[in-house]
C-alpha positions in Angstrom: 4.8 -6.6 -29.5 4.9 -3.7 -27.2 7.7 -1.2 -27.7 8.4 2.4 -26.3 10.5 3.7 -28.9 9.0 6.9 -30.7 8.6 6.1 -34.6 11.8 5.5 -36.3 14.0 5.9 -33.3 15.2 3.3 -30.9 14.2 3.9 -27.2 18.0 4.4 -25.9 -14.7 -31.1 5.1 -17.8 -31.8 4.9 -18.3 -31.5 9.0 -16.1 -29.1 10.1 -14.0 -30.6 12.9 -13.4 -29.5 16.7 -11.7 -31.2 19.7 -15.1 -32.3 20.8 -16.0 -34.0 17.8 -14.9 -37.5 16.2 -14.6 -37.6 12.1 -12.3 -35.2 9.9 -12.0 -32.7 12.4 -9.9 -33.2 15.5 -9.9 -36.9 17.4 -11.9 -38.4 20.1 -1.6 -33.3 19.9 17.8 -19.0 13.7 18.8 -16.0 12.1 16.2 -17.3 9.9 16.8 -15.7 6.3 12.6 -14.6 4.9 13.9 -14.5 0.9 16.0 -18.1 1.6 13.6 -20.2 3.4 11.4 -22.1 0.9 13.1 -23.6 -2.4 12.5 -27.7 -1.7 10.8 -27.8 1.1 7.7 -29.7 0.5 3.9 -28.3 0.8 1.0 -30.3 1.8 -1.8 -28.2 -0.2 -4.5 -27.5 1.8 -8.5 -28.0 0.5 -9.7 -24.2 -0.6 -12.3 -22.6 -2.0 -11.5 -20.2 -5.4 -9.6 -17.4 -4.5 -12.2 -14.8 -6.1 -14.9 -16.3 -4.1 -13.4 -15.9 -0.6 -12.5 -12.2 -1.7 -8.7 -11.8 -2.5 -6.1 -13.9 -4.4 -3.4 -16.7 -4.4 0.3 -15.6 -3.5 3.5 -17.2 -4.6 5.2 -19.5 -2.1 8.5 -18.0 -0.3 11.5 -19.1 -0.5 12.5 -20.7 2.6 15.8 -23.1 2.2 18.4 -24.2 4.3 16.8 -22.1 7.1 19.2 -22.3 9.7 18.1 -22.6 13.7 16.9 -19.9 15.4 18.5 -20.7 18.6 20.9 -18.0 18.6 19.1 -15.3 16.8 19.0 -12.1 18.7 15.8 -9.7 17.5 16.2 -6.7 15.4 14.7 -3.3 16.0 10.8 -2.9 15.3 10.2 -0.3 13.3 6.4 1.5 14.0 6.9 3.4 11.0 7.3 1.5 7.8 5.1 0.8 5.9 4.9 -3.2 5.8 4.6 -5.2 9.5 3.2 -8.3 10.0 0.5 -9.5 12.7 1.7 -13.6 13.7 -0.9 -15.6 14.4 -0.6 -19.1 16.8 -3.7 -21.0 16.8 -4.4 -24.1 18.9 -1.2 -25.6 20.8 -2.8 -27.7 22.9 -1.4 -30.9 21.3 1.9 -30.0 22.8 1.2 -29.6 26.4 -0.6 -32.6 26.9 0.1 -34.2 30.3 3.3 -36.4 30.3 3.7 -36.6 26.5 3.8 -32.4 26.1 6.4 -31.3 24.2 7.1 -27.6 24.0 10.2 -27.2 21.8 8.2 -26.9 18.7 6.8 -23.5 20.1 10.0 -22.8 21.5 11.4 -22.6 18.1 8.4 -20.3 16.5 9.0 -17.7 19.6 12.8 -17.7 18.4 11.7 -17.2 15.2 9.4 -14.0 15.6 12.6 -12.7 17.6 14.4 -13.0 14.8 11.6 -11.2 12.3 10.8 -8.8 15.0 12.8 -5.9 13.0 12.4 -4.5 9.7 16.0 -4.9 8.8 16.0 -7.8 6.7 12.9 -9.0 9.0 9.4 -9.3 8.4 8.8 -6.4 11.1 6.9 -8.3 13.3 4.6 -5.9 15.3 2.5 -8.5 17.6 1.8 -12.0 18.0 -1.9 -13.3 19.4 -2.8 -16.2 20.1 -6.1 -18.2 19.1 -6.5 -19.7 22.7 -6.2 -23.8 23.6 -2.5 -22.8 24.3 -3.2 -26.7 26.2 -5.0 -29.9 26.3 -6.5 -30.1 29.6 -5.9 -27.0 31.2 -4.5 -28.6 34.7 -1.8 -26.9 36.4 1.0 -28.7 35.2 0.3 -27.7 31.7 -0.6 -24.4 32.4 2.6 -24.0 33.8 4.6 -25.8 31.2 3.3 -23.3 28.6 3.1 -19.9 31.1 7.2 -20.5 30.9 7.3 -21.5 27.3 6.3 -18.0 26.9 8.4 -16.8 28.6 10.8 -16.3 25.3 9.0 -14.0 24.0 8.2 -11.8 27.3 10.1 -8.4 26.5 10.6 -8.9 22.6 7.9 -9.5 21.1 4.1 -8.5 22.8 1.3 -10.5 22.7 -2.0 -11.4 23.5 -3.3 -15.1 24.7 -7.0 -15.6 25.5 -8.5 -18.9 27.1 -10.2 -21.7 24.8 -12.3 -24.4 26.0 -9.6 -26.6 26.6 -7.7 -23.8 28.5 -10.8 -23.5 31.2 -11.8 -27.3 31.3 -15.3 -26.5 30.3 -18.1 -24.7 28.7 -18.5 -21.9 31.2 -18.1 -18.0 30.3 -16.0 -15.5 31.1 -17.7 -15.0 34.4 -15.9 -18.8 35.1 -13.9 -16.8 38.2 -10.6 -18.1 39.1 -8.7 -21.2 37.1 -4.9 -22.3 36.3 -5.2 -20.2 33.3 -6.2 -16.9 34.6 -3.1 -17.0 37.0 -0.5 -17.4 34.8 -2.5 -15.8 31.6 -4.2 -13.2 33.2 -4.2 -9.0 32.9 -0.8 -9.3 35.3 1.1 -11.1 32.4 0.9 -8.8 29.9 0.5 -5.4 32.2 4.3 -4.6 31.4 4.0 -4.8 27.5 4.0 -1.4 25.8 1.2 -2.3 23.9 -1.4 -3.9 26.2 -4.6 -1.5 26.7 -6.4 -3.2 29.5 -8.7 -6.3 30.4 -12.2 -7.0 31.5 -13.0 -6.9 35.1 -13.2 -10.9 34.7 -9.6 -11.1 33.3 -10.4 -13.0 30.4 -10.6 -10.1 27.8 -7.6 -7.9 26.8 -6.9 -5.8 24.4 -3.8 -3.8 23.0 -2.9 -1.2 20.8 -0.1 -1.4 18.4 2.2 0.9 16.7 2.7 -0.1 12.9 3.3 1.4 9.6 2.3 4.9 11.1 -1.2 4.7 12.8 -2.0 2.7 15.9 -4.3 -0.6 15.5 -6.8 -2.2 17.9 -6.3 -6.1 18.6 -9.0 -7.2 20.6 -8.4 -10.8 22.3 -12.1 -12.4 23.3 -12.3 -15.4 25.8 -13.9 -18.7 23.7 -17.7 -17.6 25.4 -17.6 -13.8 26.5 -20.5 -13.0 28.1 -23.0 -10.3 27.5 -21.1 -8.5 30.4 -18.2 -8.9 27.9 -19.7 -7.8 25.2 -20.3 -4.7 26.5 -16.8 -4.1 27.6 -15.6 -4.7 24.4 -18.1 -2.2 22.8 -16.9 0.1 25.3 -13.1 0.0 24.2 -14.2 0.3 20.3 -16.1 3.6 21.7 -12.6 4.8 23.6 -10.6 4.3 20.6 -12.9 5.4 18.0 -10.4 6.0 15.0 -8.5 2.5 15.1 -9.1 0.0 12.8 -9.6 -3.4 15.1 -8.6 -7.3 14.5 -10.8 -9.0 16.6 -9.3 -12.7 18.1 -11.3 -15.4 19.5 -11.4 -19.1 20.0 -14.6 -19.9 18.2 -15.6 -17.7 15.3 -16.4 -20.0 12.6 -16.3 -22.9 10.9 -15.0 -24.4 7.2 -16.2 -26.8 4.5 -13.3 -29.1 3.2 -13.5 -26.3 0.2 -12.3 -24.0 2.6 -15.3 -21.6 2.4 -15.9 -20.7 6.0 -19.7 -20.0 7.9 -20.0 -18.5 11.0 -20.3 -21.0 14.0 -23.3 -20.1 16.9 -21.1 -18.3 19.2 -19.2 -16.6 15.9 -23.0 -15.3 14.9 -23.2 -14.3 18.5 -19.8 -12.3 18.1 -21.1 -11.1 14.3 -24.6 -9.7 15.6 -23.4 -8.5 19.1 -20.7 -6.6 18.0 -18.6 -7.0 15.1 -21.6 -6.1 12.6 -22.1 -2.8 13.9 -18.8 -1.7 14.6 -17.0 -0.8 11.5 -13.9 -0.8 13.0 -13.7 -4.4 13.1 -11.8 -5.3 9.7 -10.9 -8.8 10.3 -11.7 -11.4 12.7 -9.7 -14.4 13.4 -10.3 -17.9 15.4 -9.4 -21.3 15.8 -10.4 -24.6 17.6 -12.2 -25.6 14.4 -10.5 -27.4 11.1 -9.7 -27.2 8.3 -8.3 -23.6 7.7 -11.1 -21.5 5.8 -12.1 -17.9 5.1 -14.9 -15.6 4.1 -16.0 -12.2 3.5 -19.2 -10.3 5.4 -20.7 -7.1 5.1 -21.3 -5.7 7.7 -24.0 -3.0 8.7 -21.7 0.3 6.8 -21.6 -2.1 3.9 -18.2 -3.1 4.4 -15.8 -5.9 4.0 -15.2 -7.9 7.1 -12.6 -11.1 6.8 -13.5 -14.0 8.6 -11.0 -16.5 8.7 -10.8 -19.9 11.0 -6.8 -20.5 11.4 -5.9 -23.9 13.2 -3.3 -27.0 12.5 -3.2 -29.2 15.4 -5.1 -32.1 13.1 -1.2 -31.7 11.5 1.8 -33.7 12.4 3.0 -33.1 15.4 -0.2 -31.1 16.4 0.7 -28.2 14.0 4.3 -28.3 15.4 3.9 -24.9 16.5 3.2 -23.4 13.0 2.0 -19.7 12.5 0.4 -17.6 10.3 1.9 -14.2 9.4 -0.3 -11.6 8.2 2.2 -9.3 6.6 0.4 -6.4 6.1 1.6 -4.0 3.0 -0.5 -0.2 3.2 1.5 1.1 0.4 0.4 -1.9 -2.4 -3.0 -1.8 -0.3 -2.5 -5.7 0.5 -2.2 -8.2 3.6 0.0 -11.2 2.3 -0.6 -14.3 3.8 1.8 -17.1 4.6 1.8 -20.3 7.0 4.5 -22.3 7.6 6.4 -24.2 10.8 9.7 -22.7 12.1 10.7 -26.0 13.8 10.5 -27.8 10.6 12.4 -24.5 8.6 14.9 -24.9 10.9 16.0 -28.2 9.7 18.9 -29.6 7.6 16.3 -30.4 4.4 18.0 -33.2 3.4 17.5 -34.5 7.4 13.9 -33.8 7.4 11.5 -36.7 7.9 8.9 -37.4 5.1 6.2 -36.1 7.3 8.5 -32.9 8.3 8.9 -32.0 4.6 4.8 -32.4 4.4 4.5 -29.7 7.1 6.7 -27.4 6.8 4.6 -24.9 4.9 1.0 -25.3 3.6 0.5 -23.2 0.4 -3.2 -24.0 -0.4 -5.7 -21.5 -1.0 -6.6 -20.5 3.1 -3.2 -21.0 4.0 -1.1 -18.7 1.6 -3.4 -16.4 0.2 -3.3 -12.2 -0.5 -6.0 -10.1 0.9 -6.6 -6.7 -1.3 -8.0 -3.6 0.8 -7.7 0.2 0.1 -6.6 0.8 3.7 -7.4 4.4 3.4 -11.0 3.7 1.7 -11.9 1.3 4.3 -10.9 3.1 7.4 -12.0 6.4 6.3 -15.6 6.0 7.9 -14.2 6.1 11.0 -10.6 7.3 11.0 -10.8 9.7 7.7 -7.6 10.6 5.9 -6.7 14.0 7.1 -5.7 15.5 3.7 -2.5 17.6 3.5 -3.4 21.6 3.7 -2.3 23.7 0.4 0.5 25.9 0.6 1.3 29.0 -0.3 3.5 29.8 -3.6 6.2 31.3 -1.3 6.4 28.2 0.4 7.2 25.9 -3.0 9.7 28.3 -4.5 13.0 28.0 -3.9 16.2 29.2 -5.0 16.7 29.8 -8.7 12.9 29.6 -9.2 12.0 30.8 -13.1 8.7 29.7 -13.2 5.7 28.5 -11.6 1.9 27.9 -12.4 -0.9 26.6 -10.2 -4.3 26.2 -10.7 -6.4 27.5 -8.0 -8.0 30.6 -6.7 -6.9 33.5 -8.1 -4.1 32.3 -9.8 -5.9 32.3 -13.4 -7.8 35.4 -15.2 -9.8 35.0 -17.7 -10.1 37.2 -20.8 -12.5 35.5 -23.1 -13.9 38.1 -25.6 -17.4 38.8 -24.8 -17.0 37.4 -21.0 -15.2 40.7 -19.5 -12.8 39.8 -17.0 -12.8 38.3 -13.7 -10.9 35.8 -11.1 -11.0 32.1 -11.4 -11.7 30.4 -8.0 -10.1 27.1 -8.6 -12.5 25.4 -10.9 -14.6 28.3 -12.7 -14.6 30.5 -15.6 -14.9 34.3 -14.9 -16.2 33.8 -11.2 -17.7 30.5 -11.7 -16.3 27.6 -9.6 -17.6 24.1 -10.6 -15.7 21.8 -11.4 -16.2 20.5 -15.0 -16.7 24.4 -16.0 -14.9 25.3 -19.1 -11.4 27.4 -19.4 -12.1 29.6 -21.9 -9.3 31.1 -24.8 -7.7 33.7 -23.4 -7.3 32.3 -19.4 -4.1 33.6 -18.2 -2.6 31.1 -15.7 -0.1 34.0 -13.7 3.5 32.7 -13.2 3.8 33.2 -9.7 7.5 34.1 -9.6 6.3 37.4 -11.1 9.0 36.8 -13.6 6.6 37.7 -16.6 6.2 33.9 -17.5 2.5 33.5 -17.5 0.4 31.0 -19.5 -2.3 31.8 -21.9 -5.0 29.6 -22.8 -5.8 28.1 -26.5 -7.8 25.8 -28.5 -6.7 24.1 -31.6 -8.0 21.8 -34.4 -11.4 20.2 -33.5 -11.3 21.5 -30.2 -14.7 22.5 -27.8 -15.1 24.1 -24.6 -14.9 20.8 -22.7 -11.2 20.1 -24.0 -9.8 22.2 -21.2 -11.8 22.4 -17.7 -11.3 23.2 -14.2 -10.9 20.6 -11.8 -10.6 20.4 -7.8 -8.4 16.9 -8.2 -4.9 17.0 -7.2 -2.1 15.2 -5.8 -2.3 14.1 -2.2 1.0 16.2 -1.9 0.5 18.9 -4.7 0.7 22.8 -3.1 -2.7 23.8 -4.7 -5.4 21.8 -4.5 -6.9 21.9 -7.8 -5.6 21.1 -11.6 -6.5 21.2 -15.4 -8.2 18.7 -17.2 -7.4 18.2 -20.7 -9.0 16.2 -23.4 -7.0 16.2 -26.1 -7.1 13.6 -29.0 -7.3 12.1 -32.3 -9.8 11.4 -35.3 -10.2 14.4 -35.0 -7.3 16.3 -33.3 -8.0 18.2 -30.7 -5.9 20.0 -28.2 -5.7 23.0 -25.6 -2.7 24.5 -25.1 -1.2 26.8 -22.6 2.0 28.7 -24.0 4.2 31.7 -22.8 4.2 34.8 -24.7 6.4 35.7 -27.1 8.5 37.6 -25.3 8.5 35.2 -21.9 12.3 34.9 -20.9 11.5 31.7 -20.1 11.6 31.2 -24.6 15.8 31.9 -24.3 16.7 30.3 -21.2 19.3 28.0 -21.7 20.1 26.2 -18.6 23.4 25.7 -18.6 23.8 25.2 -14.6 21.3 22.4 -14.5 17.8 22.5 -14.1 14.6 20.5 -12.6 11.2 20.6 -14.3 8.2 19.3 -12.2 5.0 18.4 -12.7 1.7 16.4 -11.4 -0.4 14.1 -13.8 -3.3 12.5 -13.6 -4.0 10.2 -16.5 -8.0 9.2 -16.7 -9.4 5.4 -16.1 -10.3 3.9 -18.5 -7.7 5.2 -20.6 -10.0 5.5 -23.8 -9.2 6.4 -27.5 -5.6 6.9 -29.4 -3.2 9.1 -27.1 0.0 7.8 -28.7 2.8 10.6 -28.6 0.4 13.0 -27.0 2.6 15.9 -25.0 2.5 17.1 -21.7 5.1 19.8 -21.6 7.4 21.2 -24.4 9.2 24.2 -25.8 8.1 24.9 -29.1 10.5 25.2 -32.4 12.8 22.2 -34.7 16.0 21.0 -33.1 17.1 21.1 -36.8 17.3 24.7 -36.4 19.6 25.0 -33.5 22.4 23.1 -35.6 21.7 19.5 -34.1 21.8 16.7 -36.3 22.2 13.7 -34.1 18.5 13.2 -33.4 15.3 11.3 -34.7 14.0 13.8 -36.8 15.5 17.5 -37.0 11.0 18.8 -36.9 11.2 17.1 -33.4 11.0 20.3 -30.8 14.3 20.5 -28.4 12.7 19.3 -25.4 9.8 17.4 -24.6 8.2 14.8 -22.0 5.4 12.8 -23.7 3.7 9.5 -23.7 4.2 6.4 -25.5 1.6 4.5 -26.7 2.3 1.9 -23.8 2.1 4.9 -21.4 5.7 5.1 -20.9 7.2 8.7 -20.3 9.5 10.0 -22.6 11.5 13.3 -22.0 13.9 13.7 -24.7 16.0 16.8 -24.6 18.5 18.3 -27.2 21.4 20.1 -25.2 22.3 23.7 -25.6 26.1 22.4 -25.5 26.4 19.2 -27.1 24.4 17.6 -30.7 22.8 14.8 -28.8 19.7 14.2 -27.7 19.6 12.3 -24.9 16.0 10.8 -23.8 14.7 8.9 -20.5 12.4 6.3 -20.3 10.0 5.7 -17.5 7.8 2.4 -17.1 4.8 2.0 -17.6 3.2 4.7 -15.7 -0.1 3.8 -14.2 -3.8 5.0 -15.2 -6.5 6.5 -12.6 -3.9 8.0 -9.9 -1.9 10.9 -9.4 2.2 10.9 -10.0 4.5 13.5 -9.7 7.0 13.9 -12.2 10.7 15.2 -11.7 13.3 15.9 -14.9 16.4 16.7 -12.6 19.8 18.0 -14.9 23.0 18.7 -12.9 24.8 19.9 -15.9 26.4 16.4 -17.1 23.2 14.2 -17.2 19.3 14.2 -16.7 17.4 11.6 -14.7 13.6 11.1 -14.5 12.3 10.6 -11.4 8.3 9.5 -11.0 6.8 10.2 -7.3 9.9 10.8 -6.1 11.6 7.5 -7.4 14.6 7.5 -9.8 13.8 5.2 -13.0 16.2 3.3 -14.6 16.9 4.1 -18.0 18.4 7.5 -17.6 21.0 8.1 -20.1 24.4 8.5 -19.5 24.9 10.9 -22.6 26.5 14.1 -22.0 23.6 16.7 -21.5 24.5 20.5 -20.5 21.0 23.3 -20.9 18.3 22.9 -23.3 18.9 24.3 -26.9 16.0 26.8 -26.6 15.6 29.4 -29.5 13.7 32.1 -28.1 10.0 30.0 -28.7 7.2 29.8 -26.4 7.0 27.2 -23.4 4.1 24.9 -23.6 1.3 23.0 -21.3 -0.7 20.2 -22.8 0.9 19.4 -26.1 4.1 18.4 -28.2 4.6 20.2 -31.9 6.3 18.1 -34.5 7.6 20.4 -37.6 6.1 23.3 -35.7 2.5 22.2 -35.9 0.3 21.1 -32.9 -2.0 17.7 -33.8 -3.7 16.0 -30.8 -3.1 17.3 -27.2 -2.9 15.7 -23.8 -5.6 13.8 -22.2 -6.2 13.8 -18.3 -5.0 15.8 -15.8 -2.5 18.6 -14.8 -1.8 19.8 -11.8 1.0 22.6 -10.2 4.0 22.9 -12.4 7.5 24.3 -11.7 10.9 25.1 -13.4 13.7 25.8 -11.4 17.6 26.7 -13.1 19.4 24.2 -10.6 19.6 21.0 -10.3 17.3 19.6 -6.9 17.6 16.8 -4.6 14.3 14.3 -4.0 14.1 16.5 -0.7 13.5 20.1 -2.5 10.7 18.6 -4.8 7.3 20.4 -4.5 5.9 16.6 -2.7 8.7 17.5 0.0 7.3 17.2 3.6 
């Protein structure tokens, strides 16, 4: 069984179907509350193919009960900035503007719905609807009407794109067709007022819009069901105006799905794939309809990238799909796109009023309907919209008030002394005047505190340690000051550690802290996470508790302050107070391997809290805790002593480290912007 605590101490289809096509395919039609929608209303799982071979991986059903109407929901504020939005997508509607039996309050409902998500209070943050084109069965007038003013709900709340489907245009033609119904009340003149629309084809039946969401601007592009070659060109020729936006490409016919729900590209989709979405690595995921069932796939394309192709239709459903949609609710911060699909016409029904075939439809939770799709945003944009990293900054910039200490590990910050070497200026990741990373520290590297307060570090090796236990590295934090760090590899069987401590006579030794204090550093720990590293120490003044009178704690050898790691890789900062005989000791979570985190111990005099990139954890203790009972002994990097010996040191990174005599807010920490 896992535990935290230190020892002895308790941690306080077969043929894929179309309109034109007999068989299994198509014949020959609130203040809605996200986290209380879904707890009995009945899923009709749809066919899919394993998750791990279409690319990404099932996600949990939402709850979505007792959804009220929609009717009178007024929209929240979109917010561009957050991190999560979500992309709706409406495929084929045509079932329900059919002649005399059209029926459009199904859609009605949806459109009132997406008002209602529109803002990121409480919302999903709904950025932008498009739709999958066949918005109607036969494409006459009437219809076409019918459905121009069913849209009219969403005009000035929620933008949009619509592009034509077969059914839309009557025929097989392409977008050099010329005038119809569709391009009159669907055409470059609707959607000229939107914020987000970017233009159309000279033809009218290509648009495409830019979007504001989670900080960056994205590219949908909205392709008529046949775009011609003159098309094709045009929509090359807004990738190559927008060169740095990732692009969702949206079309009627893309590609086709097994009753597995593993999807192959139709003819015109391999048109679309060899014409323009293969070569343009812009183009991240492409969406279409008009063919069933639902089903997905991942390409390469030609920069050896992942493309998602996914076919998203319902109109074989009761009631013709009943206007359901598909929210792709993107997530940049977990690196995810979460997937649901579900009908707001049906969620807005009394469950216990719902028809058998309502409760059937009202969400579809099978493995191409409700699914989560796993990119590294950053890594798979970076070929054409590279992450610009943020510049260092100077010491003076990242020392504030009441600053005691600091350490960096950059150019000429460090000096080595090594006996035999002479002396010279480290350039970030060198020894003497070398600069590669991987080169060795040597003994007797003084790492300068910058405050000029006489604090400065000085390099050692102990036990079984070689050269390679303490190296130069250019890693660092995204938002560290310097851009470099410290790799350690400390361990056991044999111990081995590098240590950097203060000198003898560093005031830093006696400081006591009595009016608070906030100790930061950055860590990096390695993936894989190999070998023993239980209890290894990251920071630490040396010395026995026992011999500053306090009796209250584990052991009286233990040091009086101290972050570490457990052997499940939770933080531990324990601390014995210059004022009171305790020894109060946070807890982080499980902190994860292979990435940076910055690491905050924040005392205002009364109480110390942990915070881990920039986020309070929750088992802070609420023990009186005033200073640190320090007793004129050396500050240390990279290790922990028990009973005044060192045994194994840290393993992985470090970056810049401060020590400040007050008491900071979140705001002041050296990741501030």
């Amino acid at each position: 069984m896992a535990t935290e605590d230190r020892p002895g101490k308790a941690g306080t289809a077969g043929t894929a179907g179309t309109e034109d096509s007999p068989g299994p395919g198509k014949p020959s039609g609130r203040t809605l509350d996200r986290r209380s929608l879904l707890q009995t209303a009945l899923a009709v799982p749809a066919a899919g193919a394993a998750a791990t071979a279409l690319g990404s991986v099932p996600a949990q059903a939402l709850d979505r009960t007792n959804a009220p109407s929609t009717a009178s929901a007024a929209g929240g504020r979109f917010d561009p900035d957050v991190p999560r939005f979500a992309l709706a997508v409406l495929p084929d509607t045509q079932y329900l503007f059919d002649a005399d039996s059209a029926d459009p309050a199904p859609l009605r409902e949806t459109f009132r719905y997406l008002i209602a998500e529109r803002g990121s209070t409480g919302g999903a943050n709904i950025a932008f609807m498009t739709h999958l084109g066949d918005v109607t069965e036969h494409g006459t007038q009437d219809e076409i009407a019918l459905a121009a003013k069913t849209f009219r709900t969403l005009d000035g709340k929620v933008p949009y794109s619509v592009l034509a489907g077969n059914h839309d245009i009557n025929g097989s033609t392409d977008d050099q067709r010329g005038d119809t119904a569709y391009l009159r009340s669907f055409g470059p003149h609707r959607f000229a007022t939107m914020p987000t629309f970017g233009g159309a084809s000279p033809d009218g039946y290509n648009s495409y819009h830019v979007l504001r969401a989670a900080g960056r601007s994205w590219l949908v592009l909205a392709l008529d069901w046949r775009v011609s070659d003159a098309g094709l060109r045009w929509a090359r020729d807004v990738l190559a105006r927008h060169p740095a936006l990732p692009a969702v490409l949206t079309t009627h016919d893309l590609a086709w799905s097994d009753e597995n729900g593993a999807a192959s590209l139709s003819d015109n989709g391999r048109r679309l794939w060899d014409g323009l979405i293969r070569d343009h690595d812009q183009i991240f995921l492409a969406l279409g309809g008009h063919y069933w069932p639902p089903g997905r796939t991942v390409l390469t394309n030609d920069a050896g990238h992942d493309v998602h192709i996914h076919i998203t239709n319902y109109q074989d459903r009761y009631y013709g799909g009943a206007g359901m949609i598909r929210l792709y609710n993107f997530d940049v911060v977990r690196g995810v796109i979460d997937i649901e699909t579900f009908a707001p016409w049906f969620l807005a029904r009394n469950p216990r009023e719902r028809t058998p075939l309502e409760a059937e439809t009202v969400e579809l939770t099978g493995d191409t309907d409700r699914f989560t799709m796993e990119i590294d945003f950053t890594a798979r944009f970076a070929s054409f919209a590279p992450p610009k990293p943020r510049a260092p900054r100077p010491a003076s910039a990242v020392m504030p008030r009441g600053t005691l200490a600091y350490w960096r590990f950059d150019k000429d910050t460090a000096t080595a002394t090594a006996t035999g070497t002479g002396t010279g200026t480290g350039t970030g990741t060198g020894t003497g005047t070398g600069t590669g990373t991987g080169t060795t520290v040597p003994d007797g590297t003084v790492a300068r505190d910058l405050t000029g307060r006489g604090n400065n570090l000085t390099v050692s090796r102990l036990n079984a340690a070689e050269d390679t236990t303490l190296t130069w590295s250019e890693e660092h934090h995204a938002d560290q000051p310097a851009h470099a760090s410290l790799r350690f590899d400390g361990g056991k069987s044999p111990d081995r550690a590098a240590v950097l401590t203060t000198s003898a006579g560093a005031p830093l030794n006696s400081e006591k802290f009595t009016s608070g204090y906030t100790i930061e550093t950055f860590v990096k720990l390695p993936k894989p996470f190999e070998g023993d590293h239980a209890w290894m120490g990251i920071l630490s003044w040396e010395g026995r508790n026992g011999d500053a009178g306090k009796t209250t704690g584990w052991s009286p050898d233990e040091p009086t302050c101290s972050l570490n790691l457990s052997p499940e890789r939770f933080l531990q900062f324990v601390v014995y107070p210059h004022v009171q005989d305790a020894d109060p000791t946070s807890w982080s979570h499980a902190v994860p391997v292979g990435r940076w985190m910055h690491i905050a111990i924040v005392n205002d005099t009364r109480r110390t809290v942990m915070y881990v990139d920039g986020s309070k954890i929750a088992r802070n203790p609420t023990q009186r805790s005033t200073g640190i009972a320090t007793q004129g002994k050396p500050f240390v990097l990279g290790a922990t002593q028990f009973a005044e010996r060192f045994s194994h040191g840290f393993y992985g990174w470090l970056g810049d480290t401060r020590i400040v005599n007050r008491p900071l807010p979140p705001a002041d920490f050296m990741t501030a912007r």
